[in-house]
N, C-alpha and C positions, 0 to 999 in steps of 0.2 A: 374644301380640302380634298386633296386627290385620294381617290383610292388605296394606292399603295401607301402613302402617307399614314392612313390612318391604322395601317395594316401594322407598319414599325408602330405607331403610338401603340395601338393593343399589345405586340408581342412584349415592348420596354416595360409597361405596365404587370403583364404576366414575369414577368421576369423580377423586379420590386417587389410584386406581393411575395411572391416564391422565396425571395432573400430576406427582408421584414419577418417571414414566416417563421424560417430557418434561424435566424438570429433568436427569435424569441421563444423558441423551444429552446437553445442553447442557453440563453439565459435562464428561463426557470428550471432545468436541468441542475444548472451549476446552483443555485442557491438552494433548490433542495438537497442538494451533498452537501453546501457548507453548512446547513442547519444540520445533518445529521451528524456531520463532520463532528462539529459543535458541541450535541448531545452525546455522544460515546468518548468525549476526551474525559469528562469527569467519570464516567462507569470506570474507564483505564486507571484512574488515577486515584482515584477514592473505593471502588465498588469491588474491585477486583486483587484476588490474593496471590500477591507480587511474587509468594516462596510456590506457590503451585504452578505458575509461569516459568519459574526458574528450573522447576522441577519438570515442567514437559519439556523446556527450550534444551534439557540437560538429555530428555529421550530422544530428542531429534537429533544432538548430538551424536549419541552412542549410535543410533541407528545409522548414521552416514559412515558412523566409527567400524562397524559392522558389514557394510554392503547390502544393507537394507535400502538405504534410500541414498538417492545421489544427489551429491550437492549442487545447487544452483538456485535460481532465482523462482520461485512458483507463485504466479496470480490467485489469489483467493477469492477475488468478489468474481460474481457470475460472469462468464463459464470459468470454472474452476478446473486447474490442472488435476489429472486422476489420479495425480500421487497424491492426490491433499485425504485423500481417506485415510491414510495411513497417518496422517498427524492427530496429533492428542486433542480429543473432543474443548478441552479450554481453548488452546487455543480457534478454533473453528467458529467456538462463541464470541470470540472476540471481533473477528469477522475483518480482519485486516487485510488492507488491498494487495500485501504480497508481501512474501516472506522468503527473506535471504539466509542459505544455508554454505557456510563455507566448510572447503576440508577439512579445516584446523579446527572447526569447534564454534565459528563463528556464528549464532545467529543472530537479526536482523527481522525487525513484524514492525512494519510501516502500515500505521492506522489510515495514513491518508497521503494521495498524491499531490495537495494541492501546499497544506500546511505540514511540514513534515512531523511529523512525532509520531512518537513509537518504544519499544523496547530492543533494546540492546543485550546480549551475551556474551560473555566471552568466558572462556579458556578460564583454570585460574592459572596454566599456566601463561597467560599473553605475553608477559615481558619477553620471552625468547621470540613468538609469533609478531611481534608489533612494536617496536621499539620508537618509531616516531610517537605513537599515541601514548607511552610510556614519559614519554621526553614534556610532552605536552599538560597529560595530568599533572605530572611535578612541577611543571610549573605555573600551569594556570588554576588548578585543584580539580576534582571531580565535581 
């Protein structure tokens, strides 16, 4: 085999191992989130007190109501945006990949990006803000 030959064989080889490598970090990456993913849906669903959720998601409200805190979307899993300090210690324990704040009153705590679930807010006034999801509860049920 010629020299430079065996020179591609090594580099092709470097380059495999490199991607086999990279693959398989991605893979146990991703199955340790869906296990944890996993483990925190029953804490959300059983473990945790739904009226003290309602009760913070009800402070983040008033606080955007306010000009305290501005609405939009904010990452919570590490590195966390600096405005998450100002959010209410429950939520923060719940430790949700990111939490949507709208002007209206809306918020939104997506437990996970892969599987989506999560807690929902709204408004009690929503009928006047969202009338298709209105249209929609009536007819398909909550």
């Amino acid at each position: 085999m010629k020299r430079r030959n065996k020179w591609i064989l090594i580099g092709c080889l470097a380059c495999g191992i490199a991607v086999v490598g990279y693959l398989g970090y991605i893979t146990v990456w991703a199955i340790r989130y869906l296990k944890s993913m996993e483990e925190r849906r029953p804490i959300l669903l059983y473990e945790t007190d739904h009226r003290a959720i309602l009760k913070a998601c009800r402070e983040l409200s008033r606080q955007v109501a306010i000009g305290k805190l501005e609405p939009g979307v904010y990452g919570l899993n590490p590195p966390r945006d600096p405005e998450a300090r100002k959010f209410p210690q429950l939520i923060l324990n719940l430790a949700p990949v990111r939490l949507e704040i709208n002007k209206d009153g809306y918020v939104d705590l997506i437990m996970s990006s892969v599987t989506l679930y999560g807690c929902v807010r709204f408004l009690r006034t929503i009928r006047a803000h969202l009338p298709n999801y209105i249209s929609l509860v009536t007819k398909y049920g909550e």
